[in-house]
N, C-alpha and C positions, 0 to 999 in steps of 0.2 A: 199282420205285423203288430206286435205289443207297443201300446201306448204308454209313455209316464209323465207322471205329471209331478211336482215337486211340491214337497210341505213342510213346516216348522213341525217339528217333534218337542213338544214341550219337557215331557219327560227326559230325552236324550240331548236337551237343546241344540239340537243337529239336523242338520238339514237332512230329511229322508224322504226319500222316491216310493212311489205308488204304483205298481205294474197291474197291468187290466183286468189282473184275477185280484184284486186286492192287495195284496201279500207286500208288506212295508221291507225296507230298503237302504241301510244308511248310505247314502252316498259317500260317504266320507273313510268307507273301505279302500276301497282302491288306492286311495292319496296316500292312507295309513302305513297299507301293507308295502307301498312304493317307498316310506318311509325306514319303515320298520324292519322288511326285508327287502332290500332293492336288488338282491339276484334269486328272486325265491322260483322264477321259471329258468329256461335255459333261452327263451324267448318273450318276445314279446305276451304279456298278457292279453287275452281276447275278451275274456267272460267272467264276471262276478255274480256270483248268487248266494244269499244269507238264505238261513234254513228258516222257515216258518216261525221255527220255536229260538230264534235269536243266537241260536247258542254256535253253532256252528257255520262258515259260510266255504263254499269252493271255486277255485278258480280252474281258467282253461288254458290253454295256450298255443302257440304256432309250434311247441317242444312236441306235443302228442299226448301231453299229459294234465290229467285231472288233480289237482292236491286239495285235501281237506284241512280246515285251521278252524281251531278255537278263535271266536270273537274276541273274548274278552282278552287274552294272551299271546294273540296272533301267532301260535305257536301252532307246525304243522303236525296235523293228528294222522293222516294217510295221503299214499299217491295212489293212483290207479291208472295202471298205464296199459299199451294197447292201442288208443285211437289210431286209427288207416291217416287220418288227418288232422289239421290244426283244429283243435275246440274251439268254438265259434259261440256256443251257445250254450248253457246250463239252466237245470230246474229242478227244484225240488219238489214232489209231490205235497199235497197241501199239509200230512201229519209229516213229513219231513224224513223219513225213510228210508224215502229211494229216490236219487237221483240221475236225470235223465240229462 
């Protein structure tokens, strides 16, 4: 089971999360995107994950579907749909790639 632990980002002044493999975290996604877009699933969201390289993060959902968004614009860049069940869990490989 992944551990995280919480830290001040000076540069971001935002609170961001530290998951076991290193790989930083704004927490402050989820709150955003509940903001910004508050029907962007068909269902509840499961899973957030920022890509390594900041730029892009993806969510999951009880819908069956995976969507991609720009951080900085929160604007949806792809779906990828398919899942047999609700996404639960997302990760980006560490050069940010591919996502599993």
């Amino acid at each position: 089971e992944p551990q995280s632990s919480v830290e001040e980002d000076p540069r971001t002044a935002g609170i961001q999360t530290r998951s076991e493999h290193g790989s930083r975290q704004p927490a402050a996604v989820p709150n955003t995107l509940a903001k910004k877009k508050p029907n962007c699933h068909q269902h509840d969201v499961n899973a957030v994950e920022v890509s390594p390289q900041s730029t892009v993060f993806a969510t999951g959902s009880s819908d069956k579907v995976v969507k991609l968004w720009d951080l900085q614009s929160f604007e949806e860049k792809a779906q990828l749909r398919g899942a047999v069940s609700a996404v639960v869990r997302l990760g980006f490989n560490t050069t940010g790639d591919i996502l599993v």
